[in-house]
PDB file with one MODEL, atoms N, CA, C and O in Angstrom:
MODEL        1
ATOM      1  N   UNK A   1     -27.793 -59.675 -10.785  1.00  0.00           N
ATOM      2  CA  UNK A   1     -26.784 -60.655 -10.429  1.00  0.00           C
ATOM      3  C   UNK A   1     -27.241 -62.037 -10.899  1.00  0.00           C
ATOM      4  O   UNK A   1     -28.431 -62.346 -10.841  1.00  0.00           O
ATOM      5  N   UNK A   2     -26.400 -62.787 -11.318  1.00  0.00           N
ATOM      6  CA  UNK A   2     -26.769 -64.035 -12.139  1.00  0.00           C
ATOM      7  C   UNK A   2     -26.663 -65.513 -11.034  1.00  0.00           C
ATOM      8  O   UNK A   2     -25.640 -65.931 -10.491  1.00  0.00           O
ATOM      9  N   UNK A   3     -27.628 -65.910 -10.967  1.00  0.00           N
ATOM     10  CA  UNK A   3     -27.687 -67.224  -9.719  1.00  0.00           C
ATOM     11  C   UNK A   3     -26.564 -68.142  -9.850  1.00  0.00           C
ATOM     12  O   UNK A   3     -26.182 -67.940 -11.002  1.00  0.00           O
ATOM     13  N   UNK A   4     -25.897 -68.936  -9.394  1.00  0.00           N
ATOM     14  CA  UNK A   4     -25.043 -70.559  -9.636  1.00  0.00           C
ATOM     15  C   UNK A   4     -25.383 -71.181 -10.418  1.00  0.00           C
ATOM     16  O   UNK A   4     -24.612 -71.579 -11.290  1.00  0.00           O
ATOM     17  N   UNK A   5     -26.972 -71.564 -10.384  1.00  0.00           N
ATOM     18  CA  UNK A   5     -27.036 -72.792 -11.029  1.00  0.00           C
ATOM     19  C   UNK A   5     -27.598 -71.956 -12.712  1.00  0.00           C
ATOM     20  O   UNK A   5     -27.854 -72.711 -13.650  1.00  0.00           O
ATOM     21  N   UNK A   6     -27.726 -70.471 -12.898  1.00  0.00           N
ATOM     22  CA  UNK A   6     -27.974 -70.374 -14.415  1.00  0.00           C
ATOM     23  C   UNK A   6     -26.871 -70.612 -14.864  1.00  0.00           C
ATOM     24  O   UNK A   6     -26.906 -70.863 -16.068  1.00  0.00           O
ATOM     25  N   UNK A   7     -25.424 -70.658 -14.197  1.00  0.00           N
ATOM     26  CA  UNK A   7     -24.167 -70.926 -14.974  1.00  0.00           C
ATOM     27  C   UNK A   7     -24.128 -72.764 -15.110  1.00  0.00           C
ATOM     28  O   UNK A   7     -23.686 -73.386 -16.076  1.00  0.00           O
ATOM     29  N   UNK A   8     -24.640 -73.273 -14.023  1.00  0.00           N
ATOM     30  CA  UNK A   8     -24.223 -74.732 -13.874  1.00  0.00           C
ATOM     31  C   UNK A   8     -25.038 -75.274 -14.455  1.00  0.00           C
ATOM     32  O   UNK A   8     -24.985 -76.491 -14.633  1.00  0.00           O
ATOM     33  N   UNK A   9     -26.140 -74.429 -14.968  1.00  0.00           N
ATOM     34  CA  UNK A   9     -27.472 -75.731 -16.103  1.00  0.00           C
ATOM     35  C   UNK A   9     -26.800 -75.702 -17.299  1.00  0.00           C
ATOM     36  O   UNK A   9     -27.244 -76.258 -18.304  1.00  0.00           O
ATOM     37  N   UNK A  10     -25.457 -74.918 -17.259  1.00  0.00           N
ATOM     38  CA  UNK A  10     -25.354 -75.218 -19.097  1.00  0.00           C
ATOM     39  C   UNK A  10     -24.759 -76.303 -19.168  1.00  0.00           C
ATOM     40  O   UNK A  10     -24.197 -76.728 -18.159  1.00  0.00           O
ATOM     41  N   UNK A  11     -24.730 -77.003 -20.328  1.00  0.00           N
ATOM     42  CA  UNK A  11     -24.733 -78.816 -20.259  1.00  0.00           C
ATOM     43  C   UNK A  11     -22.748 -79.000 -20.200  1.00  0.00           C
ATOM     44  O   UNK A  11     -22.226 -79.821 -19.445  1.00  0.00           O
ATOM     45  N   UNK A  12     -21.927 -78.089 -21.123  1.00  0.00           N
ATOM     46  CA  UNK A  12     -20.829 -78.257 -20.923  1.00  0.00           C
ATOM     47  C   UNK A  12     -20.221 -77.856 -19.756  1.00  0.00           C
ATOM     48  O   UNK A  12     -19.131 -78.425 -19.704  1.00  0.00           O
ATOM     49  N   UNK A  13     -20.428 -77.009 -18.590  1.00  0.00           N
ATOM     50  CA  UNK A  13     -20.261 -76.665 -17.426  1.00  0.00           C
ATOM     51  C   UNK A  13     -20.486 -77.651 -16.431  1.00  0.00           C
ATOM     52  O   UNK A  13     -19.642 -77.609 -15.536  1.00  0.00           O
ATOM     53  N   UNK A  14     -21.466 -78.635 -16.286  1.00  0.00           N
ATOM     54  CA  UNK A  14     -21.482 -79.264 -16.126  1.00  0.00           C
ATOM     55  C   UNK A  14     -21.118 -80.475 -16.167  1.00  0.00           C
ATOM     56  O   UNK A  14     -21.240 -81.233 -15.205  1.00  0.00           O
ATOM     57  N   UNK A  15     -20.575 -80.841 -17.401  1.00  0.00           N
ATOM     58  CA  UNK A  15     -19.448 -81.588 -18.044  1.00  0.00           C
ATOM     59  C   UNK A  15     -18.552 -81.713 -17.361  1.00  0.00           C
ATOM     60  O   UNK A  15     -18.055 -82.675 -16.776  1.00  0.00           O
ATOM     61  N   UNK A  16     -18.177 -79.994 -17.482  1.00  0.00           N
ATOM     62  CA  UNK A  16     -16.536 -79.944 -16.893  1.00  0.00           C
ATOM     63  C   UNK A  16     -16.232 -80.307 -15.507  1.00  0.00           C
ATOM     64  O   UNK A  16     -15.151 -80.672 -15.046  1.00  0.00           O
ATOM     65  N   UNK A  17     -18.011 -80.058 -14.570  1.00  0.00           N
ATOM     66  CA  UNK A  17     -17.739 -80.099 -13.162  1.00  0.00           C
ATOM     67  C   UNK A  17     -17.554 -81.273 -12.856  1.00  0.00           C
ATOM     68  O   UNK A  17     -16.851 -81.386 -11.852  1.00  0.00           O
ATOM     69  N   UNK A  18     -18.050 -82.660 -13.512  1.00  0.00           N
ATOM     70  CA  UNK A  18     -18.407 -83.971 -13.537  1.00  0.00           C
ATOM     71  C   UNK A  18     -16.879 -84.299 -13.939  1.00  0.00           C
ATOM     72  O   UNK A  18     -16.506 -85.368 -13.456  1.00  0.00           O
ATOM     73  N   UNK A  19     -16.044 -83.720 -14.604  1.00  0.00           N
ATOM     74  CA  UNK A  19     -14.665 -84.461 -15.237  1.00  0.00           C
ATOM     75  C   UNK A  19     -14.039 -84.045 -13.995  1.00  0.00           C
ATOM     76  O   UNK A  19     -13.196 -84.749 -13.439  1.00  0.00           O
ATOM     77  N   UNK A  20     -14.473 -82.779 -13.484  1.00  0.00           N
ATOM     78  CA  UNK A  20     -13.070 -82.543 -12.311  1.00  0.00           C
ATOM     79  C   UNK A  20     -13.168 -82.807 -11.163  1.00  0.00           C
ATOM     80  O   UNK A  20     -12.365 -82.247 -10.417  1.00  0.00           O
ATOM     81  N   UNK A  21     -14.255 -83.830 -10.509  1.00  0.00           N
ATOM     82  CA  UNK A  21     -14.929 -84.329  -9.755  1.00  0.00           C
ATOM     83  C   UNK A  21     -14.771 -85.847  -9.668  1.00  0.00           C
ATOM     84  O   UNK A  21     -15.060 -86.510  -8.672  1.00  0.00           O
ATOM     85  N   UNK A  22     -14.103 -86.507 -11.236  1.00  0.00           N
ATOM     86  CA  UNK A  22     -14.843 -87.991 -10.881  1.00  0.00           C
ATOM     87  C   UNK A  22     -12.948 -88.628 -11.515  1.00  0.00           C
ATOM     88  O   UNK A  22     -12.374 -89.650 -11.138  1.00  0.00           O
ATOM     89  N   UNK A  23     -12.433 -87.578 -12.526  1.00  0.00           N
ATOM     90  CA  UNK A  23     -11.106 -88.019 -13.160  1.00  0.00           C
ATOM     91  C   UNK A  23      -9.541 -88.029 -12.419  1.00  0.00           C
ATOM     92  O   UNK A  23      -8.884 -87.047 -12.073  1.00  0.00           O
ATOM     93  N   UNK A  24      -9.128 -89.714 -12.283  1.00  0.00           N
ATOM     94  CA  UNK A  24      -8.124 -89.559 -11.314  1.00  0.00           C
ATOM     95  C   UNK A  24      -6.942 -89.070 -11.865  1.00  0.00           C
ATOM     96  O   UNK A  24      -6.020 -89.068 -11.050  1.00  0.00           O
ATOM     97  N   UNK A  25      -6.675 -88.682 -12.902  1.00  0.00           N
ATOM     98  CA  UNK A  25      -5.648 -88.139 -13.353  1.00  0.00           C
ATOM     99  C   UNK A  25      -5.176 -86.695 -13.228  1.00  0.00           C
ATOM    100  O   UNK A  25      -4.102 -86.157 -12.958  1.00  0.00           O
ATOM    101  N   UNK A  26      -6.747 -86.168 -13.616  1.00  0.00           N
ATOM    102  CA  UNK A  26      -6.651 -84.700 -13.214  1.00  0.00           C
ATOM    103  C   UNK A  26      -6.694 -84.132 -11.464  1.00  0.00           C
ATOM    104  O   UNK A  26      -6.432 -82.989 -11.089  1.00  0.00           O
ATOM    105  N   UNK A  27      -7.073 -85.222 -10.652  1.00  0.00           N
ATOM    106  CA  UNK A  27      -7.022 -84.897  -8.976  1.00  0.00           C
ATOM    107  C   UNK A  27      -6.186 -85.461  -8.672  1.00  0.00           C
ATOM    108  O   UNK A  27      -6.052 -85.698  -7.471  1.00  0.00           O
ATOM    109  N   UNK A  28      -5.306 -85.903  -9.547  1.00  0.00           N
ATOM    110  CA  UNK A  28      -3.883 -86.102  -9.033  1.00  0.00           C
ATOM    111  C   UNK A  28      -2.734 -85.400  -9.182  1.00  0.00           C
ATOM    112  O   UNK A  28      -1.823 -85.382  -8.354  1.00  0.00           O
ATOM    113  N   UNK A  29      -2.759 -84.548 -10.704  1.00  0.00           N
ATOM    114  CA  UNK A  29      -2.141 -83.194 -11.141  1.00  0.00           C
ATOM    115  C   UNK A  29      -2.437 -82.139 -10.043  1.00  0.00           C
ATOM    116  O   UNK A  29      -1.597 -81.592  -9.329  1.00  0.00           O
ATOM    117  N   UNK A  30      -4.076 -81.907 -10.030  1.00  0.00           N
ATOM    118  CA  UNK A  30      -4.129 -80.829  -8.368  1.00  0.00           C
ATOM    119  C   UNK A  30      -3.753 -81.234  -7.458  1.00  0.00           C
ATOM    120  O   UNK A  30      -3.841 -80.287  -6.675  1.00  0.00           O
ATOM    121  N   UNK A  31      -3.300 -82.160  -6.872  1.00  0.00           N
ATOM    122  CA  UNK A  31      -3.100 -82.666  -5.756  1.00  0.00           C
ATOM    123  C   UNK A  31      -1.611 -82.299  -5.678  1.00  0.00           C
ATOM    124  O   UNK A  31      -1.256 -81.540  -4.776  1.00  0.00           O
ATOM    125  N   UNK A  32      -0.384 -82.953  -6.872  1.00  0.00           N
ATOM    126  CA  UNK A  32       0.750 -82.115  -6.790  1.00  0.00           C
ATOM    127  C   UNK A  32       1.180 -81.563  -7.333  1.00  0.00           C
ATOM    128  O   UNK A  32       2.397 -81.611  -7.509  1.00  0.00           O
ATOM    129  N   UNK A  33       0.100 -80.426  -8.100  1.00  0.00           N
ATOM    130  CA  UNK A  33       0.427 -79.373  -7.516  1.00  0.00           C
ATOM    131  C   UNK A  33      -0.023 -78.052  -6.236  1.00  0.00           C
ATOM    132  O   UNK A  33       0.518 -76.992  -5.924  1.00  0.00           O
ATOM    133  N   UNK A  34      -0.860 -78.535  -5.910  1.00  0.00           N
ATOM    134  CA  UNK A  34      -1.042 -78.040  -4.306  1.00  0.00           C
ATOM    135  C   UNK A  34      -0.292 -78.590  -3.344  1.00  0.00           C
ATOM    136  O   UNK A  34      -0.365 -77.980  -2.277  1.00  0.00           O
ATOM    137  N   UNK A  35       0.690 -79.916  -3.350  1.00  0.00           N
ATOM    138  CA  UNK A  35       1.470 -79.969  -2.294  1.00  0.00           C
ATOM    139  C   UNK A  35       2.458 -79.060  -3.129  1.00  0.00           C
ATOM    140  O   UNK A  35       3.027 -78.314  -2.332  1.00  0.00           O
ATOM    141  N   UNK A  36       2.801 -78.875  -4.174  1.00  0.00           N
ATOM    142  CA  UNK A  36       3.691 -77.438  -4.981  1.00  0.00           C
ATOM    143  C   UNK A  36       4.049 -76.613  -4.236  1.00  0.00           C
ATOM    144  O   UNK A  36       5.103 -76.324  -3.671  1.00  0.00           O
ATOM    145  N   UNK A  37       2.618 -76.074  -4.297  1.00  0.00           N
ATOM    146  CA  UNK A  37       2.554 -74.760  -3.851  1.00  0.00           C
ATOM    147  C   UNK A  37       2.443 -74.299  -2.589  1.00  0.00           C
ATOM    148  O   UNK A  37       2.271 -73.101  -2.366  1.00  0.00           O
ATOM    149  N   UNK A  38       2.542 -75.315  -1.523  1.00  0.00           N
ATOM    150  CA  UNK A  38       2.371 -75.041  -0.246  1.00  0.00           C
ATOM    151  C   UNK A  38       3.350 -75.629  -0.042  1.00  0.00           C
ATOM    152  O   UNK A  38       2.941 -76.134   1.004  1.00  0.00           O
ATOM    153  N   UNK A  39       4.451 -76.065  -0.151  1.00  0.00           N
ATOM    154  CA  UNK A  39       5.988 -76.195   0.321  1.00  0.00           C
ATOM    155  C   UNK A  39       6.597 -77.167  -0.461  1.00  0.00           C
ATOM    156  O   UNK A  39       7.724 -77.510  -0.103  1.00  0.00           O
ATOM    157  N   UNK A  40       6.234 -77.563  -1.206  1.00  0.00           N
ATOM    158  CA  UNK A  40       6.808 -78.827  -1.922  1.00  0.00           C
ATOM    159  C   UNK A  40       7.949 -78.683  -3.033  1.00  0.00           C
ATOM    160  O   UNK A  40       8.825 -79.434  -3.462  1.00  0.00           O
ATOM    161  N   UNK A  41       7.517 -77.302  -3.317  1.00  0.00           N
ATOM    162  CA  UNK A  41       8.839 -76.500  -4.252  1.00  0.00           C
ATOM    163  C   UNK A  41      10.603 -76.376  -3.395  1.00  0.00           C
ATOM    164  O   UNK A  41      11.704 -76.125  -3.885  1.00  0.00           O
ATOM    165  N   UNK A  42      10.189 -76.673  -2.008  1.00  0.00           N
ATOM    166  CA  UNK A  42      11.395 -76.434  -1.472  1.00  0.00           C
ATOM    167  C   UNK A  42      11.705 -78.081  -0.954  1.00  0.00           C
ATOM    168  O   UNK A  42      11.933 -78.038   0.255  1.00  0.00           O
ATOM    169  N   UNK A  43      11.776 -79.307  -1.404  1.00  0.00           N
ATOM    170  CA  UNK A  43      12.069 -80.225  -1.357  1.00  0.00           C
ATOM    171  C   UNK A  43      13.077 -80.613  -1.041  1.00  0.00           C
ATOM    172  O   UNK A  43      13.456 -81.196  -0.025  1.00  0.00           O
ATOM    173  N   UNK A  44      13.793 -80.147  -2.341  1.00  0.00           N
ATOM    174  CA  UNK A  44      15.484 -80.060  -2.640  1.00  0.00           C
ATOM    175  C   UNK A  44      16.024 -79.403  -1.404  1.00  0.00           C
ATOM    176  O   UNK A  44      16.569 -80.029  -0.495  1.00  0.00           O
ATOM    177  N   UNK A  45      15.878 -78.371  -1.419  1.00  0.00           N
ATOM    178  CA  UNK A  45      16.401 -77.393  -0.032  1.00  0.00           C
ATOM    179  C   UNK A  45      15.977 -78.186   0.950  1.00  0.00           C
ATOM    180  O   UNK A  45      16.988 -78.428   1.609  1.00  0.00           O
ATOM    181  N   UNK A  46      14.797 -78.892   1.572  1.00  0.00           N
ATOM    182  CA  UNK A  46      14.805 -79.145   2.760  1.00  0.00           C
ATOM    183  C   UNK A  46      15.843 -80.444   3.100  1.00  0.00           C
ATOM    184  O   UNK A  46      16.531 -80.744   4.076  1.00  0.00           O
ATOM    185  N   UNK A  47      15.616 -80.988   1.920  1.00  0.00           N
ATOM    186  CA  UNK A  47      16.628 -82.788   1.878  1.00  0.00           C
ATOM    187  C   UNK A  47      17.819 -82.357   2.201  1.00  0.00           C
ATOM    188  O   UNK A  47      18.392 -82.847   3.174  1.00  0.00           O
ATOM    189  N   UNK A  48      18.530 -81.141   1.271  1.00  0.00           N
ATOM    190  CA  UNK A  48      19.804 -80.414   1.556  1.00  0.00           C
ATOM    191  C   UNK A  48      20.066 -80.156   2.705  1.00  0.00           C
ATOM    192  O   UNK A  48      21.262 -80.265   2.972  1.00  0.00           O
ATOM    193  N   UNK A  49      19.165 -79.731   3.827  1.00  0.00           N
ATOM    194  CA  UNK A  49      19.405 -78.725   5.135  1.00  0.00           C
ATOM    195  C   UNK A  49      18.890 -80.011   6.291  1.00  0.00           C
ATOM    196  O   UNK A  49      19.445 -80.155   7.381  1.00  0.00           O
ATOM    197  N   UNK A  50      18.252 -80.492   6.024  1.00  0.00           N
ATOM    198  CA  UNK A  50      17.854 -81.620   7.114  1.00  0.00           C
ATOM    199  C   UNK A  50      17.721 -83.098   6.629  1.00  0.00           C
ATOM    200  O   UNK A  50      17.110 -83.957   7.265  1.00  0.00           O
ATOM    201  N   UNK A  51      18.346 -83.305   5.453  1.00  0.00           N
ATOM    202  CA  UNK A  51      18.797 -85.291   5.179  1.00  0.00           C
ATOM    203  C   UNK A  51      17.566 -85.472   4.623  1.00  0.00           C
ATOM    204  O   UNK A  51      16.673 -84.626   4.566  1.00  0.00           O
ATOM    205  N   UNK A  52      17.542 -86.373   4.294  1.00  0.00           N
ATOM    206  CA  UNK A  52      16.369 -87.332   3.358  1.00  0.00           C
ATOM    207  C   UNK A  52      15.052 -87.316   3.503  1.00  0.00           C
ATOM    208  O   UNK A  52      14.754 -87.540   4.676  1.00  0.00           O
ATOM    209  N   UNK A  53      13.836 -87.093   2.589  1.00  0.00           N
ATOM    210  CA  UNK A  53      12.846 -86.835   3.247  1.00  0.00           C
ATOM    211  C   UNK A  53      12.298 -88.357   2.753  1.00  0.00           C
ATOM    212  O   UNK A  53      12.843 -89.201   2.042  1.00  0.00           O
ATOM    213  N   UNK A  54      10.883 -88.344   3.489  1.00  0.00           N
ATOM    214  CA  UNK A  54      10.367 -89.274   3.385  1.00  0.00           C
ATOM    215  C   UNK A  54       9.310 -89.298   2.230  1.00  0.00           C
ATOM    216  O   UNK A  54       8.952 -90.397   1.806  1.00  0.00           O
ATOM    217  N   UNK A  55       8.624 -87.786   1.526  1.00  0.00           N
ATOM    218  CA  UNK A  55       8.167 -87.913   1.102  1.00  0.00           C
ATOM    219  C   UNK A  55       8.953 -87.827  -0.305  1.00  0.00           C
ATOM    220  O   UNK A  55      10.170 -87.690  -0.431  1.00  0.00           O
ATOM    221  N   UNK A  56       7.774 -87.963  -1.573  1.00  0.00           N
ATOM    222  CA  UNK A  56       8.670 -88.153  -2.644  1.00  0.00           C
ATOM    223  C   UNK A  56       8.944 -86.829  -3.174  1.00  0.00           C
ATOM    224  O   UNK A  56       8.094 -86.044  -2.754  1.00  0.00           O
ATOM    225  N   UNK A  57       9.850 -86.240  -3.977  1.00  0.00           N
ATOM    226  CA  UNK A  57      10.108 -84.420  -4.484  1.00  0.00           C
ATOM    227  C   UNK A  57       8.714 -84.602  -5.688  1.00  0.00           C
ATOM    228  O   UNK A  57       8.333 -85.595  -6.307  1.00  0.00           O
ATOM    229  N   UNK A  58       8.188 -83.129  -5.668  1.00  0.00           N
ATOM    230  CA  UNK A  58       7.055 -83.273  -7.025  1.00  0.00           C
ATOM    231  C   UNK A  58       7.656 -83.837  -8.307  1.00  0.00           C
ATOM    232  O   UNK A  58       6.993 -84.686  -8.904  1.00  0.00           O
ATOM    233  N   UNK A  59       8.878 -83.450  -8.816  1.00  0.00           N
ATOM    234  CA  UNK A  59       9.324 -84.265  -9.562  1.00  0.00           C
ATOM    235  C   UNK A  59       8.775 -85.325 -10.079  1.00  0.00           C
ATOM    236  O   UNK A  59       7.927 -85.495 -10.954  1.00  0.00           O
ATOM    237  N   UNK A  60       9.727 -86.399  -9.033  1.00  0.00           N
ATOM    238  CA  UNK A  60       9.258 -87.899  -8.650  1.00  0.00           C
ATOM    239  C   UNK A  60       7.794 -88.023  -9.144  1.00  0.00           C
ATOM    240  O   UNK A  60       7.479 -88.823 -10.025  1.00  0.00           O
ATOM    241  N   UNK A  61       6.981 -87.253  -8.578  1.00  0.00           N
ATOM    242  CA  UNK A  61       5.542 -87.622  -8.351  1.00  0.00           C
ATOM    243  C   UNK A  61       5.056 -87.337 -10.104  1.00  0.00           C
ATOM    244  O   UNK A  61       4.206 -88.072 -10.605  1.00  0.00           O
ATOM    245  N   UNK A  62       5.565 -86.446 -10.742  1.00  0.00           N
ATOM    246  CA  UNK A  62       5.328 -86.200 -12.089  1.00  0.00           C
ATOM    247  C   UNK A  62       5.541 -87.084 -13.191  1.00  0.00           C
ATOM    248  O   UNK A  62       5.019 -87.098 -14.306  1.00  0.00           O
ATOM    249  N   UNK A  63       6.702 -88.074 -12.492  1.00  0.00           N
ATOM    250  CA  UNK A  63       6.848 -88.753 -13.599  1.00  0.00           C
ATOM    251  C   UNK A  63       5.893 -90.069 -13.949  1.00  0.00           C
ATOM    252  O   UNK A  63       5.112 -90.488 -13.095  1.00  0.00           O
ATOM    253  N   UNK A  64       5.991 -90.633 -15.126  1.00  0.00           N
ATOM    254  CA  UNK A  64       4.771 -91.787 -15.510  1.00  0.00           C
ATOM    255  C   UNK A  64       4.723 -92.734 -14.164  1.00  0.00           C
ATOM    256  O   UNK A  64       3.939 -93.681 -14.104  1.00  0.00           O
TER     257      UNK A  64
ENDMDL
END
């Protein structure tokens, strides 16, 4: 079985962990899309069934 860190000493792995750790662009893409995927896809429907929400639709949040 191969340890963590023989995968994490390689220099581009490390790279990558350091970009997805420190870059606000990319923890902001995960961010919506994990509010996505945990209810945020039903936006539309909820605004429809209970009036205006407060937060913004992912949409919104996608654009520049």
């Amino acid at each position: 079985m191969q340890k963590d860190s023989d995968f994490t000493d390689r220099p581009a792995i490390g790279d990558d962990l350091d970009f997805l750790a420190t870059d606000g662009h990319w923890r902001e893409m995960a961010e919506i899309l994990s509010d996505f995927g945990s209810g945020g896809r039903y936006h539309d429907l909820n605004t429809m069934l209970d009036g205006p929400s407060g937060a913004p639709s992912p949409l919104e949040r996608l654009e520049p």
